[in-house]
C-alpha positions as CSV (number, residue, x, y, z in Angstrom):
1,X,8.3,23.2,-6.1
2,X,9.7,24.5,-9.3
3,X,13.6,24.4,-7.3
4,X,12.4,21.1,-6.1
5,X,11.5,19.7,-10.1
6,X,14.7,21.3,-11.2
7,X,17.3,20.0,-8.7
8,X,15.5,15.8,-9.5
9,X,15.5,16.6,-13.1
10,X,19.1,17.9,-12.6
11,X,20.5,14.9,-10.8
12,X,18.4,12.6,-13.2
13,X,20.6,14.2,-15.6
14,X,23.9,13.9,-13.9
15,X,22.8,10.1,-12.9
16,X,22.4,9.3,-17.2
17,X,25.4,10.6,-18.4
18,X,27.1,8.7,-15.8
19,X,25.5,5.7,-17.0
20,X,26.4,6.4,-20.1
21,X,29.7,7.1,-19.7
22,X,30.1,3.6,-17.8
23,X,28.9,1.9,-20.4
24,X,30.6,4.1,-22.5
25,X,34.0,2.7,-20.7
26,X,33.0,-0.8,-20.9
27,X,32.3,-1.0,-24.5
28,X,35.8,0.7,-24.8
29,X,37.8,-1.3,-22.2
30,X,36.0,-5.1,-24.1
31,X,37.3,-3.6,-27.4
32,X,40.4,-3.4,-26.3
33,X,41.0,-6.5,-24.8
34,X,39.2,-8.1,-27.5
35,X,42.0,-6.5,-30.2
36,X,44.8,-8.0,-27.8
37,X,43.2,-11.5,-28.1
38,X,42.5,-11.6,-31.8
39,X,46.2,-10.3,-32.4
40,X,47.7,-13.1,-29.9
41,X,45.5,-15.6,-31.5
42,X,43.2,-16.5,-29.1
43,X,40.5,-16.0,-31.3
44,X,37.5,-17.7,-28.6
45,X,38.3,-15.0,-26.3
46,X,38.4,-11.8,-28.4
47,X,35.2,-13.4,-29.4
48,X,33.3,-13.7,-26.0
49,X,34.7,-9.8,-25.8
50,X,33.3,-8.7,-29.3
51,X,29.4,-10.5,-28.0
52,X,30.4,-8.2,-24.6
53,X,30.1,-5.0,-27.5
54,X,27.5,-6.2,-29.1
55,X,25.3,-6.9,-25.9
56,X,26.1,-3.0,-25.3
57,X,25.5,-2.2,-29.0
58,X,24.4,-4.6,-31.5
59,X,24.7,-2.0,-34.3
60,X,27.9,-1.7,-33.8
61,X,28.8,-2.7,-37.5
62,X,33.1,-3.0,-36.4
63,X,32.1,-5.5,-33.6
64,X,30.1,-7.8,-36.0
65,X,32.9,-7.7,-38.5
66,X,35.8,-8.2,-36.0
67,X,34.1,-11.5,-35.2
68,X,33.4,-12.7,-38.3
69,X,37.6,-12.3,-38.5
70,X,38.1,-14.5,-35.7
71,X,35.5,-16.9,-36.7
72,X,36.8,-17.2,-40.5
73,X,40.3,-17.8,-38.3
74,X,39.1,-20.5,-36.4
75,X,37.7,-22.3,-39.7
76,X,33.8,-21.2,-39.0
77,X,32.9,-20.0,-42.0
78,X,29.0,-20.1,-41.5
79,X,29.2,-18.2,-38.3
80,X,31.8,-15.8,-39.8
81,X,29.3,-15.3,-42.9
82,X,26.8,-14.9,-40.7
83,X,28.5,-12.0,-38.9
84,X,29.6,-10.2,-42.0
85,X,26.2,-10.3,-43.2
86,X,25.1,-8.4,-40.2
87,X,27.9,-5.9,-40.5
88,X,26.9,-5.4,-44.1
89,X,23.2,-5.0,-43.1
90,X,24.1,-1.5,-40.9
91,X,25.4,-0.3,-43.5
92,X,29.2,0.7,-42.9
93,X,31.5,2.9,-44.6
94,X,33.0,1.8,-48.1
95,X,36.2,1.1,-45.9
96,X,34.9,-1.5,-44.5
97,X,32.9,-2.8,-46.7
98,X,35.3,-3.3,-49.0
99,X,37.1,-5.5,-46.4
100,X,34.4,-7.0,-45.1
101,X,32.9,-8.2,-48.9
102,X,36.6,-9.7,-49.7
103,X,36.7,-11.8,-46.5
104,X,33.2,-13.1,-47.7
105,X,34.4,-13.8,-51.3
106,X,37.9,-15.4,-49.3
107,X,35.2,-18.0,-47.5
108,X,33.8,-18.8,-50.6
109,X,36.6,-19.7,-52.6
110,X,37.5,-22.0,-49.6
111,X,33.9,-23.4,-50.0
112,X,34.5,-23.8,-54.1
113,X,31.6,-22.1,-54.3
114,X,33.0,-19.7,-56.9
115,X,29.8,-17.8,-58.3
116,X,29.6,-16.5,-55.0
117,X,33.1,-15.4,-54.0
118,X,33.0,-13.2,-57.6
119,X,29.6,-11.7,-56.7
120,X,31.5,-10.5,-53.6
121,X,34.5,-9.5,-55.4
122,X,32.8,-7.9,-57.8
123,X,30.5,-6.0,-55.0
124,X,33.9,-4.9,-53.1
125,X,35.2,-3.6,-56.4
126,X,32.8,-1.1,-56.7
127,X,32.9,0.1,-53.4
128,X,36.7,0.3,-53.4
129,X,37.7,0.4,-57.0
130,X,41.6,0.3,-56.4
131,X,41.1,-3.1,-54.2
132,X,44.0,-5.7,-55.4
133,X,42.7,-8.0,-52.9
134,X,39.5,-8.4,-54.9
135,X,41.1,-8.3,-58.1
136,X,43.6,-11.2,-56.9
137,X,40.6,-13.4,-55.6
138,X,38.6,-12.6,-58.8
139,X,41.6,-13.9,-60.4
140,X,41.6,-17.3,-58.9
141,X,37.8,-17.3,-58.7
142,X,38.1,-17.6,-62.4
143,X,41.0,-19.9,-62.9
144,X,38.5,-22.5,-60.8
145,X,36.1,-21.6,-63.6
146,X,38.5,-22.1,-66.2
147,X,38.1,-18.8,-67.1
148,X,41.9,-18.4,-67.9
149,X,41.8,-14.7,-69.8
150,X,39.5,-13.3,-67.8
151,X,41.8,-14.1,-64.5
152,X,45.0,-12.9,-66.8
153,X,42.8,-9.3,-67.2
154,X,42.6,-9.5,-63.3
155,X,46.1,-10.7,-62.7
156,X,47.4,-7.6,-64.6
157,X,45.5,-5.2,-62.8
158,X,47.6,-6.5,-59.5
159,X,51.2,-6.7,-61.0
160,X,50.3,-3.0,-62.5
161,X,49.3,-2.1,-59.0
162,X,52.2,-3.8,-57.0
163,X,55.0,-5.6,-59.5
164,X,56.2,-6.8,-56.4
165,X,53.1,-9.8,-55.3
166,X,54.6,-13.0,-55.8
167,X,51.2,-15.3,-56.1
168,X,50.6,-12.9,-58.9
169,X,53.4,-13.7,-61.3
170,X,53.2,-17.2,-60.5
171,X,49.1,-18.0,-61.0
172,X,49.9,-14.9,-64.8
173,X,52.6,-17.3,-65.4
174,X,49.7,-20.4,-65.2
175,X,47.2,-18.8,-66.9
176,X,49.1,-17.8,-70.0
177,X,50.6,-21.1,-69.9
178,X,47.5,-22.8,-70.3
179,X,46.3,-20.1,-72.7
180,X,49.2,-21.3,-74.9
181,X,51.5,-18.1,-74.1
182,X,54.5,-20.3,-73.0
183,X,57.4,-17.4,-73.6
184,X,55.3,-15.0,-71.7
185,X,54.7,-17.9,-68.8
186,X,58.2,-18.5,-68.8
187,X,59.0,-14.3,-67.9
188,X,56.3,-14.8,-65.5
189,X,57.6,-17.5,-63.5
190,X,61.3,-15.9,-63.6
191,X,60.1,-13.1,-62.3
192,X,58.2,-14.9,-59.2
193,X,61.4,-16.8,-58.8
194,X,63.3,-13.6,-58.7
195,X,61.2,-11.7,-56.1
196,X,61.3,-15.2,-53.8
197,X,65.6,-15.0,-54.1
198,X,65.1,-10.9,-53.3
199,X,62.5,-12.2,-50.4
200,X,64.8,-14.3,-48.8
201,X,68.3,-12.1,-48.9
202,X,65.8,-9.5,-47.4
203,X,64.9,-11.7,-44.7
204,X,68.2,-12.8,-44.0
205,X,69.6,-9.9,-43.1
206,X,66.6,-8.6,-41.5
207,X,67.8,-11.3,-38.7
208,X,71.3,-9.9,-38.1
209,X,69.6,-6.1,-37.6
C-alpha cells in the first residue's frame, strides 16, 4: 500500500509541474507575441494577448501596465488609467513605477486635468528621483497653470540632465520670456534652433550609411 500511495502521489506530482510548465509556456509564448504587436502597432492584438496573461495571472503587474501602453496608444485613456491603476495596486518595483506614474501624469495633461498629472509627477519623482520625464511633464503641467518659475526650476533640472532635449530649451525659452527674461529667452531659443540644424545634418547623413 505504502508503494502503492507513493508511486500516485509521485505521478500526481509529475502530472502538476507539467501543468505548470504548460501554462508556464503559454504565458511566455502570449508575452511574446503580444511584444511583437505592440511594437508593429497593432495595439488591439497585443492587447487580446496581454488579457491571454492576465487570464493565467492577473497579478501580473507588467501585463496590466503593457496594456495600459497600448490603450493610452490607441487614445483610451480611461481604460489605460484603469490598467495602470491595477498595476500600481500589486505593487511593482520603483522601475516601473516610475514609468507607469509618468504615463498616468502624460494622460492627464492630455485631459487638462493638470492637478492630477503633477500629483503623478510628483509621486514618480520620488520613486525615481533622477526621472527627466517627470520633471519635463511637471514642467508643462505648470506652464498650464501659469506657474511660469516653477516650470523654469523644472526645465533646468532637464537641460542640467541632458543639454541636448530640444522641447526643453524651447518651452525655458517661453517661460522666461513671459517671466520678462527676454535676453535669456533669446539664448534659449538659439540654442533649440541649433540642436534642430545639428538634428537634421545628423539625420542626413544617417541616410547615406
Amino acid at each position: 500500500m505504502k508503494i502503492k500511495n507513493f508511486i500516485i502521489g509521485f505521478l500526481l506530482i509529475g502530472i502538476l509541474a507539467n501543468v505548470g510548465f504548460v501554462f508556464g509556456t503559454d504565458a511566455w509564448e502570449y508575452c511574446n507575441l503580444a511584444k511583437q504587436y505592440e511594437d508593429s502597432g497593432d495595439y488591439n492584438t497585443a492587447i487580446y494577448y496581454f488579457d491571454k496573461i492576465l487570464e493565467i495571472d492577473p497579478n501580473d503587474a507588467e501585463a496590466w501596465n503593457c496594456k495600459g501602453d497600448a490603450l493610452k496608444e490607441l487614445g483610451k485613456y480611461s481604460e489605460a488609467i484603469d490598467c495602470y491603476d491595477k498595476a500600481l495596486q500589486l505593487k511593482p518595483m520603483s522601475s516601473m513605477l516610475n514609468y507607469i506614474l509618468t504615463n498616468k501624469g502624460y494622460i492627464y495633461l492630455n485631459y487638462k486635468d493638470y492637478d492630477n498629472a503633477l500629483n503623478c509627477y510628483n509621486e514618480a519623482e520620488r520613486a525615481y528621483p533622477s526621472n527627466i520625464t517627470a520633471w519635463f511633464g511637471k514642467g508643462i503641467a505648470l506652464m498650464a497653470k501659469d506657474n511660469y518659475l516653477g516650470a523654469i526650476g523644472c526645465f533646468n533640472k532637464v537641460l542640467s540632465a541632458n543639454p541636448a532635449y530640444i522641447d526643453g530649451w524651447t518651452n525655458m525659452g517661453y517661460c522666461l520670456k513671459v517671466v520678462g527674461r527676454d535676453k535669456d529667452s533669446i539664448k534659449c531659443y538659439a540654442e533649440a534652433d541649433r540642436l534642430h540644424v545639428l538634428l537634421k545634418h545628423v539625420l542626413a547623413r544617417s541616410c547615406f550609411i
